[in-house]
C-alpha positions as CSV (number, residue, x, y, z in Angstrom):
1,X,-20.9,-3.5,-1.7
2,X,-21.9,-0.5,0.3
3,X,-22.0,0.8,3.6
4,X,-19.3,0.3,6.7
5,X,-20.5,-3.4,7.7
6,X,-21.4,-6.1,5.5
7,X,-25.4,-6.0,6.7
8,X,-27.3,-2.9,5.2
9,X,-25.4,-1.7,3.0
10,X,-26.8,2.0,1.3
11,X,-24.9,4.2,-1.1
12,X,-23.0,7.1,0.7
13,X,-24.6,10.5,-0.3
14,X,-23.8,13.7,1.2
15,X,-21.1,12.7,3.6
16,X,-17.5,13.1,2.9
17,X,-16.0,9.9,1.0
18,X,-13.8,7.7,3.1
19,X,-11.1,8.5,0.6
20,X,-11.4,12.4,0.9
21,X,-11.4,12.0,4.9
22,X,-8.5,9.5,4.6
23,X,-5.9,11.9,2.0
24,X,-7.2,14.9,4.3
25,X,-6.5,13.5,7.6
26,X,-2.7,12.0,6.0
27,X,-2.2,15.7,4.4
28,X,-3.4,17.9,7.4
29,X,-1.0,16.2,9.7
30,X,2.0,16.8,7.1
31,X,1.4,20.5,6.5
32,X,0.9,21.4,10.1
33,X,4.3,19.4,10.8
34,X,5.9,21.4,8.0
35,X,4.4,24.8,9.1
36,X,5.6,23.5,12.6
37,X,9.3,22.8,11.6
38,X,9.4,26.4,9.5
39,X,8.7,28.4,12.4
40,X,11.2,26.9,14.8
41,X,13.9,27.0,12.0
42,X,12.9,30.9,11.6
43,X,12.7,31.3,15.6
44,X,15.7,29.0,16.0
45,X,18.4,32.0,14.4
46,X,21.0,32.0,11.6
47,X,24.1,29.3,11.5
48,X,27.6,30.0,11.7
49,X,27.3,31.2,7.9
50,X,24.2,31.5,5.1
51,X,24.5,27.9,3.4
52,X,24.9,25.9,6.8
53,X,21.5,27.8,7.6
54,X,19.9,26.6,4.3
55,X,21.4,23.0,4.8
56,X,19.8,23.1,8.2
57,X,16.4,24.1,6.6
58,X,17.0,21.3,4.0
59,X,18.0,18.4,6.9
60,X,14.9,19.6,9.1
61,X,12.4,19.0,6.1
62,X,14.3,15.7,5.2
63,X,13.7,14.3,9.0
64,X,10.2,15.6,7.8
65,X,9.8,13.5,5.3
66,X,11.2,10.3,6.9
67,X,8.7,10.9,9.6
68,X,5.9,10.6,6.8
69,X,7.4,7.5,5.0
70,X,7.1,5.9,8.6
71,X,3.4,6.8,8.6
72,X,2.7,5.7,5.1
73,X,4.2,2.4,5.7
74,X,2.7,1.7,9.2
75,X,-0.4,-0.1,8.3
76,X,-2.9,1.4,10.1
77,X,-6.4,0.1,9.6
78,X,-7.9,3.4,9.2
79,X,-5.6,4.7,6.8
80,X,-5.3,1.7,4.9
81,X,-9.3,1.3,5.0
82,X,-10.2,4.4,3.6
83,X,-6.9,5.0,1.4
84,X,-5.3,1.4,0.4
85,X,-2.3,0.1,0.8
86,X,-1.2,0.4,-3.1
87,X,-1.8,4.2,-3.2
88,X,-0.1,4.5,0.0
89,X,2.9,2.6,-1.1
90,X,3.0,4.5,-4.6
91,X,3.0,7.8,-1.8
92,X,5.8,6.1,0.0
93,X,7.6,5.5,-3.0
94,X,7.4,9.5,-4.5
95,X,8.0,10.8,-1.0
96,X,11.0,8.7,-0.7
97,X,12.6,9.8,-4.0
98,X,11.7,13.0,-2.4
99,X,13.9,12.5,0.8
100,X,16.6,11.1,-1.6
101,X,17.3,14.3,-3.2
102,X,16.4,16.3,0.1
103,X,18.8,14.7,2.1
104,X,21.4,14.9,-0.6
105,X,21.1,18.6,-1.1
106,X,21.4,18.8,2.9
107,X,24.5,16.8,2.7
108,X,26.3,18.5,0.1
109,X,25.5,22.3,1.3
110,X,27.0,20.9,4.8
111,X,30.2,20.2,3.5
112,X,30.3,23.2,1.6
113,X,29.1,25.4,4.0
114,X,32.0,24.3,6.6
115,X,34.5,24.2,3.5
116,X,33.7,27.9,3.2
117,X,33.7,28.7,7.4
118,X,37.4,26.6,7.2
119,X,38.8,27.8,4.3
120,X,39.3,23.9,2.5
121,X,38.8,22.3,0.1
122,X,35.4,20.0,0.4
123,X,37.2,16.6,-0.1
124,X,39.7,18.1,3.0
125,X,36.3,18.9,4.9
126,X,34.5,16.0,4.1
127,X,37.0,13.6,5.4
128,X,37.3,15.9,8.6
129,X,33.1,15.5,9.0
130,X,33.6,12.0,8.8
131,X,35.5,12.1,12.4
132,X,33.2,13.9,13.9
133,X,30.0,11.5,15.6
134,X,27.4,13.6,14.5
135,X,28.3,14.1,11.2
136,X,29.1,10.6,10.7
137,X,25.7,9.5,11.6
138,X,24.6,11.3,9.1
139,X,26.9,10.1,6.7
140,X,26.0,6.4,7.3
141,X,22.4,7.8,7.0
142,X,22.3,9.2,3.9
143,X,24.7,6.4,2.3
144,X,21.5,3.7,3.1
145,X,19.0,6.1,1.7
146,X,21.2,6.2,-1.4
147,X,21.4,2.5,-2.0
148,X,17.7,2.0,-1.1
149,X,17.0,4.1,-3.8
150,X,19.2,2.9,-6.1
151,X,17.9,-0.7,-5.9
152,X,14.3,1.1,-5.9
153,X,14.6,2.3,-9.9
154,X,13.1,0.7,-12.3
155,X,15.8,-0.9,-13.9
156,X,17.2,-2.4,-10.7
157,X,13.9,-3.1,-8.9
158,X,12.9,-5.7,-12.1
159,X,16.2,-7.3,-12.0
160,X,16.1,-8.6,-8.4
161,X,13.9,-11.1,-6.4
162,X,11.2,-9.8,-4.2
163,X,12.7,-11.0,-0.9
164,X,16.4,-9.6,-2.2
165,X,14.9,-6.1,-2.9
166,X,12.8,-6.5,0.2
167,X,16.2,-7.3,2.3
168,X,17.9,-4.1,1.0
169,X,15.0,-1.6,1.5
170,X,14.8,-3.1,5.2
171,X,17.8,-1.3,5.5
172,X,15.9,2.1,6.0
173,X,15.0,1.0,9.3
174,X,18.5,1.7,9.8
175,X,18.8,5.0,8.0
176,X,15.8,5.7,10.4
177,X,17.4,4.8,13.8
178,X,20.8,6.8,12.3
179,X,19.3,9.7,11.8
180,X,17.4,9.8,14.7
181,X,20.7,10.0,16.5
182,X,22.2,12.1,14.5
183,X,19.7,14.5,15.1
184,X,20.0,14.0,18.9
185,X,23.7,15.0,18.6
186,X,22.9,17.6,16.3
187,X,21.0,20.2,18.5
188,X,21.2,23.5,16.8
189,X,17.2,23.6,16.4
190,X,15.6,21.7,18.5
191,X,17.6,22.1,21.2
192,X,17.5,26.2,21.5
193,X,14.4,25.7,23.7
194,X,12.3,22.7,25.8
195,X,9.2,22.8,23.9
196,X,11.4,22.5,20.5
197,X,12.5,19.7,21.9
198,X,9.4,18.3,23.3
199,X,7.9,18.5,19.8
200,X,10.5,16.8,18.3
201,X,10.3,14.1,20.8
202,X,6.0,13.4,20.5
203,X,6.7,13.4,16.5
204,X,9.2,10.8,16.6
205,X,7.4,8.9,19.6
206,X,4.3,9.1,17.5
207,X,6.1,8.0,14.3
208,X,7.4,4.9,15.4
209,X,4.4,4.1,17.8
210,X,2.7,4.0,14.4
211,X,4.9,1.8,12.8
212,X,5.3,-0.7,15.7
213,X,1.3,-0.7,16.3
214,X,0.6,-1.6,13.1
215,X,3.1,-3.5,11.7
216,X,4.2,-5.5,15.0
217,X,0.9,-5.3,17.8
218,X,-2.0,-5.3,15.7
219,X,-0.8,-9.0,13.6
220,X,0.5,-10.4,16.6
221,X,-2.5,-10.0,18.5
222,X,-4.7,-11.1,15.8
223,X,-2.6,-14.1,15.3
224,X,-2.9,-14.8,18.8
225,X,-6.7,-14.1,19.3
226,X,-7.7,-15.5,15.9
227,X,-5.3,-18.9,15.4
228,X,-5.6,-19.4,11.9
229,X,-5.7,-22.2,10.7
230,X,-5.8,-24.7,7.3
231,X,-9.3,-25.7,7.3
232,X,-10.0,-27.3,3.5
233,X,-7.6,-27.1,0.3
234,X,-10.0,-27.7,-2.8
235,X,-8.3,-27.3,-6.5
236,X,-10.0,-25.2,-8.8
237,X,-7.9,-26.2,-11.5
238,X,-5.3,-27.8,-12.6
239,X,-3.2,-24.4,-11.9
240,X,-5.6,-22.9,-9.3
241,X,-6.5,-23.5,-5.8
242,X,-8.6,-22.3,-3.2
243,X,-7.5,-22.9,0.8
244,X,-10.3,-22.4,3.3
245,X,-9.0,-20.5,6.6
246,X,-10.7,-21.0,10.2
247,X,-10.1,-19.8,13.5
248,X,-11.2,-17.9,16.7
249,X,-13.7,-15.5,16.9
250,X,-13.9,-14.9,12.9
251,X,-16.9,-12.8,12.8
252,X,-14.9,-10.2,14.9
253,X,-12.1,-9.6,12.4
254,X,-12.9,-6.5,10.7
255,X,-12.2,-8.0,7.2
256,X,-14.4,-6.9,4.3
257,X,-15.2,-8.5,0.7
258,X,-12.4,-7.5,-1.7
259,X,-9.5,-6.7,0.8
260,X,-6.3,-9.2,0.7
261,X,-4.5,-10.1,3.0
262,X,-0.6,-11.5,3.5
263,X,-0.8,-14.8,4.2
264,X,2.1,-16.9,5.8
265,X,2.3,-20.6,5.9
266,X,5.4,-21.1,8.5
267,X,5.1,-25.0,8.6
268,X,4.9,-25.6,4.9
269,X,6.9,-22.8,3.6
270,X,9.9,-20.0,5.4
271,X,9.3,-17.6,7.5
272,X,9.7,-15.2,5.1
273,X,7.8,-16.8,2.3
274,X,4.8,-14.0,2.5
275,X,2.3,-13.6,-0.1
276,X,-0.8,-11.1,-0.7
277,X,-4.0,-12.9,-1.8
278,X,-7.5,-11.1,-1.4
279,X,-10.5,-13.0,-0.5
280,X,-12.0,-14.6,-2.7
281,X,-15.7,-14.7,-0.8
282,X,-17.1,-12.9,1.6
283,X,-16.0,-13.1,5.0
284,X,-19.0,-14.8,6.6
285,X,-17.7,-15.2,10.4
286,X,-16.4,-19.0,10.2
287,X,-13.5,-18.9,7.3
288,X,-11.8,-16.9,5.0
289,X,-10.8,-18.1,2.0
290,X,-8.4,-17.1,-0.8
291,X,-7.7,-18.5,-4.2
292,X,-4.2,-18.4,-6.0
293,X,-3.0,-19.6,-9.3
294,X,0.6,-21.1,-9.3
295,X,2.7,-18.0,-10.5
296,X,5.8,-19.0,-7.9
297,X,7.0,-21.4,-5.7
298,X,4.9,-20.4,-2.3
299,X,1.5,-20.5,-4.8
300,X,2.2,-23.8,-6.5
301,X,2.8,-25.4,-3.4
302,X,-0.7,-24.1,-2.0
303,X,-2.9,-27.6,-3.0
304,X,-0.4,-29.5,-1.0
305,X,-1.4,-28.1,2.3
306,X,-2.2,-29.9,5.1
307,X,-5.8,-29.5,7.0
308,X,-4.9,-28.0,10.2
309,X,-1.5,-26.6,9.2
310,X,-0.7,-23.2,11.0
311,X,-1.3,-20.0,9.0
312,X,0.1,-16.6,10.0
313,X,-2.2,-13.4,8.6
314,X,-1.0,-10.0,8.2
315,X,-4.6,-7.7,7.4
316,X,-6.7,-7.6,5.9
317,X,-5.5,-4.6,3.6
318,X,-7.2,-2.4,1.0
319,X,-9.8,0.1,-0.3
320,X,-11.1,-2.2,-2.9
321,X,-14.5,-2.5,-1.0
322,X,-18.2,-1.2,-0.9
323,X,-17.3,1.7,2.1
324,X,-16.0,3.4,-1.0
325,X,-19.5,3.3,-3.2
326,X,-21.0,6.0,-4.3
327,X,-23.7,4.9,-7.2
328,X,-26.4,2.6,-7.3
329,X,-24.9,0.4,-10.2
330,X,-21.5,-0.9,-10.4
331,X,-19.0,-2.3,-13.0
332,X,-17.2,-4.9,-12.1
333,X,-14.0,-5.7,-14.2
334,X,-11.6,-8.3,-14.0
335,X,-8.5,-9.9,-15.9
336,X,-7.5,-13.7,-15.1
337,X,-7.5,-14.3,-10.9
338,X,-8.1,-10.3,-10.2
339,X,-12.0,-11.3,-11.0
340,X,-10.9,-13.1,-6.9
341,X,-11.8,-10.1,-5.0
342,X,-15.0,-8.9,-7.7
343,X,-16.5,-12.3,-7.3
344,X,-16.3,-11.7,-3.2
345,X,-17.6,-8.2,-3.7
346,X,-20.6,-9.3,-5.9
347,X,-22.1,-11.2,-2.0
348,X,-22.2,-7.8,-0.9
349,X,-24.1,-6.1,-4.1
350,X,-27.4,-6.4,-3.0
351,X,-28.9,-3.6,-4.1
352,X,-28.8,-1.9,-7.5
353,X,-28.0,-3.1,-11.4
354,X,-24.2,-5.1,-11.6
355,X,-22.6,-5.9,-14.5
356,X,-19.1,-8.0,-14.8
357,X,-16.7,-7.7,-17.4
358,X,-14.7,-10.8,-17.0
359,X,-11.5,-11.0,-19.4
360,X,-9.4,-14.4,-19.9
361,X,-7.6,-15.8,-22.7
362,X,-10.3,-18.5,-22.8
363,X,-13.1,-20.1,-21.3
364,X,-11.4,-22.6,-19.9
365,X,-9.2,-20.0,-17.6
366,X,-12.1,-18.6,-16.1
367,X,-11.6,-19.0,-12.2
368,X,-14.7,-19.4,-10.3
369,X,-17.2,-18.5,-13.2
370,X,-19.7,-20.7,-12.0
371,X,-19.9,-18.9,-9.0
372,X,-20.2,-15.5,-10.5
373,X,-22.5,-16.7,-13.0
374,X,-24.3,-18.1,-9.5
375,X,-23.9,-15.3,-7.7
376,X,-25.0,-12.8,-10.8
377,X,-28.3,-15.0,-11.2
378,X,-29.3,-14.6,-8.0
379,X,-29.1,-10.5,-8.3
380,X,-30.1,-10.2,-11.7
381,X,-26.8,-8.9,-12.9
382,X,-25.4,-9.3,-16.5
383,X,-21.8,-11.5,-17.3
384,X,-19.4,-10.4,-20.2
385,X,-17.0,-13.1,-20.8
386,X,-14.5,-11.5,-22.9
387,X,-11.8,-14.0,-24.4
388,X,-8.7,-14.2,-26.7
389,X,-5.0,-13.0,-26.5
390,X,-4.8,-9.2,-25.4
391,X,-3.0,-8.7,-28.6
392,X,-6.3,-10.2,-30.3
393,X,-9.0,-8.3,-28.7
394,X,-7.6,-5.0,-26.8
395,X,-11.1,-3.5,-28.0
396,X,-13.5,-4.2,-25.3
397,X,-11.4,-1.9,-22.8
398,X,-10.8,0.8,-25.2
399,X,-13.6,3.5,-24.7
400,X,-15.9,2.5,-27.4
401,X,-15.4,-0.7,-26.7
402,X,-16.4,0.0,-22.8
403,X,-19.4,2.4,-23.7
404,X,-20.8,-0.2,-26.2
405,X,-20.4,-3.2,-23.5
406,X,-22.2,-0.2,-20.5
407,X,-24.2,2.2,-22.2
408,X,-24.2,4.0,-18.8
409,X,-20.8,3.0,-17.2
410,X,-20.4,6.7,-16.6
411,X,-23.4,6.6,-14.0
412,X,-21.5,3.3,-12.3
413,X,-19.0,2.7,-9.8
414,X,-16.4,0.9,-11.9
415,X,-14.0,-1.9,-9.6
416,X,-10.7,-3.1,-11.7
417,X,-8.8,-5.6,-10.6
418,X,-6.7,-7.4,-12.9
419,X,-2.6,-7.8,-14.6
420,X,-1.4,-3.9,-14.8
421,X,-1.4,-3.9,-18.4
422,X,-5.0,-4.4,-18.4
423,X,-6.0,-2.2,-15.4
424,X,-3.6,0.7,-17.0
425,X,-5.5,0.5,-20.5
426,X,-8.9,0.3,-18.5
427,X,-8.4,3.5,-16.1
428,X,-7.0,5.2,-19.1
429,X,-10.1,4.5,-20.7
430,X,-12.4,5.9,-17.8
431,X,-10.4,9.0,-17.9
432,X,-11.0,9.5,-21.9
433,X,-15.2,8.3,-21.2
434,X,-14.9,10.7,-17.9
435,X,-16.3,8.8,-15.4
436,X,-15.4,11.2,-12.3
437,X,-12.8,9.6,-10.4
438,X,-14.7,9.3,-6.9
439,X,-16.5,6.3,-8.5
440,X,-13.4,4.5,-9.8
441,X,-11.7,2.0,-7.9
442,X,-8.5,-0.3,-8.5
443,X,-6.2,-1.5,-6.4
444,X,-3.1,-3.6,-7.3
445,X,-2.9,-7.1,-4.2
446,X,1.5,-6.3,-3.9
447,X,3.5,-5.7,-1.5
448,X,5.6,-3.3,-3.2
């Protein structure tokens, strides 16, 4: 579980963790953009009165941060490597809320500003923005960002379909492409000199060159190189299965135990039926494999795949791997089908004590347990089978109920992977047994 390859893997001392260089390279580029922006809104002199300069200052910073969100979405395998995708779509999500009430502030201390510089009322001046281009694109631009958001609370977010909510927040490609123009039209800062404008151009450039390379190039190409295909479809259970994956030049795809991938299954399913299963062994060169219980219509129909049927694969995403290791021993804890990517992971652990916490409502739900039990033998590693009802037995992952299970779980890497109730209580407990948060890892297999 260790290392950057899946031979010789060693515990990372004295180097900077992959996580720390990932959240510093992500956070560098924002503040130097930000300190970037300031000075040419300070160098770029006042507008016509004080609050259209502040709603200037407020729309630079929300092109800002629409700029990031492109970034955090993008994909791109170092990032997602070293950071994972779930923390960088929880980023995505705060920074978007962020823009939200950015670009709203912007909006209104426009209109208020030119209500003031006319002398109307801001209904009057509103309506009057609304004919000019500029302002209109901006309009149109905030209006999406407003309904993306609003489908993107809580409340709303739980009442809808994945591929509904998915449809609407697609929209922001639009509030992107909007803005842009309207910030083309609207030149009052970046168009008072050339290299203003040049920088504006190589941040946008670089923005979407992001998004397209990692979102569009890198799966196509691997789809192309690789051609996945069905190779074996073997039921673990009556409500599990696991579906072997071939192709191409496998030992060259940089996928690592525990990452997931999106998988797509265009000839048995839509298009657009997408969804994220890790690897459940390691990825040995010839096949990947993944294994799914029957939670929807895409999962339930996995054990009726065909051998040879087309597979499209977006990834392989995640953090949830041994480059992030810091400790000779590791924890391994799982709930249901989360202990998928641990019983991949435990392949790798070749060096150093491993225990596994594995929690199911009973013995007869335990996924693959022969396998870990196999795989623990072999590496002389302990198994906790923890069963009953999480109303029956929340104990085990409460902190005396962890400390007595791991005497020394605070001198561990701990891996959780399981439903969010369970991983919640179980990184709550870490915090209260204050195991340092370097050695923690969890990662929730979404896309959103």
């Amino acid at each position: 579980m260790v290392g950057d390859s899946a031979k010789g893997h060693r515990v990372r001392r004295g180097s900077v963790a992959p996580r720390v260089a990932g959240q510093w390279a992500l956070w560098t580029f924002a503040v130097v953009n930000v300190v970037v922006v300031e000075a040419l809104f300070l160098t770029a002199g006042p507008g016509k009165n004080g609050t259209l300069t502040v709603a200037r200052f407020f729309g630079l910073h929300a092109a800002l941060l629409m700029l990031l969100q492109l970034l955090l979405v993008a994909r791109l395998p170092w990032l997602d490597r070293r950071i994972g995708m779930d923390r960088l779509t929880r980023w995505h999500r705060w920074v978007g809320f962020t823009l939200l009430w950015t670009l709203l502030t912007h909006a209104v201390l426009v209109v208020l500003g030119y209500a003031r510089l006319d002398g109307a009322s801001m209904p009057e001046t509103f309506l009057a923005l609304g004919g000019v281009p500029a302002s209109l694109l901006g309009m149109l631009a905030a209006a999406v960002v407003v309904l993306v958001a609003a489908v993107s609370t809580g409340y709303l977010r739980r009442r809808l379909r994945y591929e509904t909510w998915h449809a609407l927040h697609l929209l922001l490609y639009l509030a992107v492409g909007l803005s842009f123009a309207h910030q083309l039209l609207e030149t009052t800062t970046f168009g008072a000199s050339g290299s203003a404008l040049a920088y504006w151009w190589a941040l946008w450039s670089s923005a979407f060159g992001a998004l397209v390379w990692g979102r569009l190039v890198v799966p196509v190409w691997r789809n192309s190189y690789h051609r996945f295909r069905v190779a074996a479809v073997v039921p673990e259970s009556d409500a599990v299965v696991s579906v072997y994956v071939t192709g191409r030049h496998l030992d060259r795809l940089p996928a690592r135990a525990g990452q997931f991938c999106v998988w797509r299954f265009p000839g048995h399913h839509h298009w657009w039926s997408a969804n994220p299963f890790s690897l459940s062994a390691a990825p040995d060169g010839r096949s990947l494999r993944l294994t799914a219980r029957a939670a929807g219509t895409t999962s339930a129909g996995l054990r009726h795949l065909a051998v040879g049927t087309r597979v499209f694969m977006e990834g392989p995403y995640g953090a949830f791997t041994s480059l992030h290791r810091t400790r000779p021993g590791a924890l391994l804890i799982a709930g249901g089908v989360g202990i998928t990517p641990v019983r991949a992971l435990l392949e790798e652990h070749t060096s150093g004590d491993v225990v596994v916490l594995y929690r199911v409502r009973s013995a007869e739900d335990a996924v693959l347990i022969g396998e870990v039990r196999e795989l623990l033998g072999a590496r002389g590693g302990r198994l906790h089978l923890l069963t009953g009802r999480t109303a029956e037995g929340a104990g085990p992952f409460e902190p005396d109920g962890l400390r007595a299970l791991v005497t020394d779980i605070t001198e561990r890497d701990v891996y959780v992977c399981g439903p969010p109730a369970m991983t919640s209580a179980v990184l709550g407990a870490l915090r209260t047994l204050r195991v340092p948060g370097r050695q923690v890892h969890a990662e929730k297999f979404s896309l959103a």
